[in-house]
N, C-alpha and C positions, 0 to 999 in steps of 0.2 A: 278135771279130766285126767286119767290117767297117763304119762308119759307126757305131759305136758303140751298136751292136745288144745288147740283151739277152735273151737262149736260155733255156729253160728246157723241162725234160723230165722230169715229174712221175708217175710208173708207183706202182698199188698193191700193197705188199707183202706182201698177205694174197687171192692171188686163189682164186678160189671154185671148188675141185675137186672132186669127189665121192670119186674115188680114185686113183691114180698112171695112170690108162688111160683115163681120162675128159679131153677136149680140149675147153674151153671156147670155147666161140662167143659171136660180136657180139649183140646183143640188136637192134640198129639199126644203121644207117648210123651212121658217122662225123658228129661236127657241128663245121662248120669257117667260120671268119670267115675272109678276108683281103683286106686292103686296104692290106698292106704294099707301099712302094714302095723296091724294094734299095737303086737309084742315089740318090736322098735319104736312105734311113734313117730316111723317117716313114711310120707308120703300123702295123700290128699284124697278126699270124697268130697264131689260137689255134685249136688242135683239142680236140675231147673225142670220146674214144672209149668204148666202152659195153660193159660185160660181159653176160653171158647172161643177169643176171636186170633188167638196164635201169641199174643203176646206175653212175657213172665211175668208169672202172678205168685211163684217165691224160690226162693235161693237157697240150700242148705249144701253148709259145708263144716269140714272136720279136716282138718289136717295139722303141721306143727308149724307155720307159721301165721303171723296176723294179716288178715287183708284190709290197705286202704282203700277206704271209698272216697 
């Protein structure tokens, strides 16, 4: 990554289907920070998106430090 950016793209691998014909939808808008700035390399984008019944079904982030889990 450019500027020594650290990616990260976190999806759940248990998502919540009733049956193979059943298409899960968002529960809510996307919830999204960003205040990265590309040409420095400071600052941070984090999304959390939301499955049908509200809870995060994935994480994506971009900024210049590492996150522990």
């Amino acid at each position: 990554m450019p500027n020594n950016l650290v990616y990260y793209h976190i999806k759940t691998t248990n998502p919540l289907k009733k049956n193979a014909t059943y298409s899960e939808f968002k529960n809510r808008p996307d919830l999204v920070c960003d205040n990265l700035d590309i040409s420095t390399g400071k600052g941070h984008y984090i999304r959390f998106s939301f499955n049908s019944i509200g809870l995060i079904d994935s994480v994506t982030y971009m900024g210049h430090e590492e996150v522990i889990l």
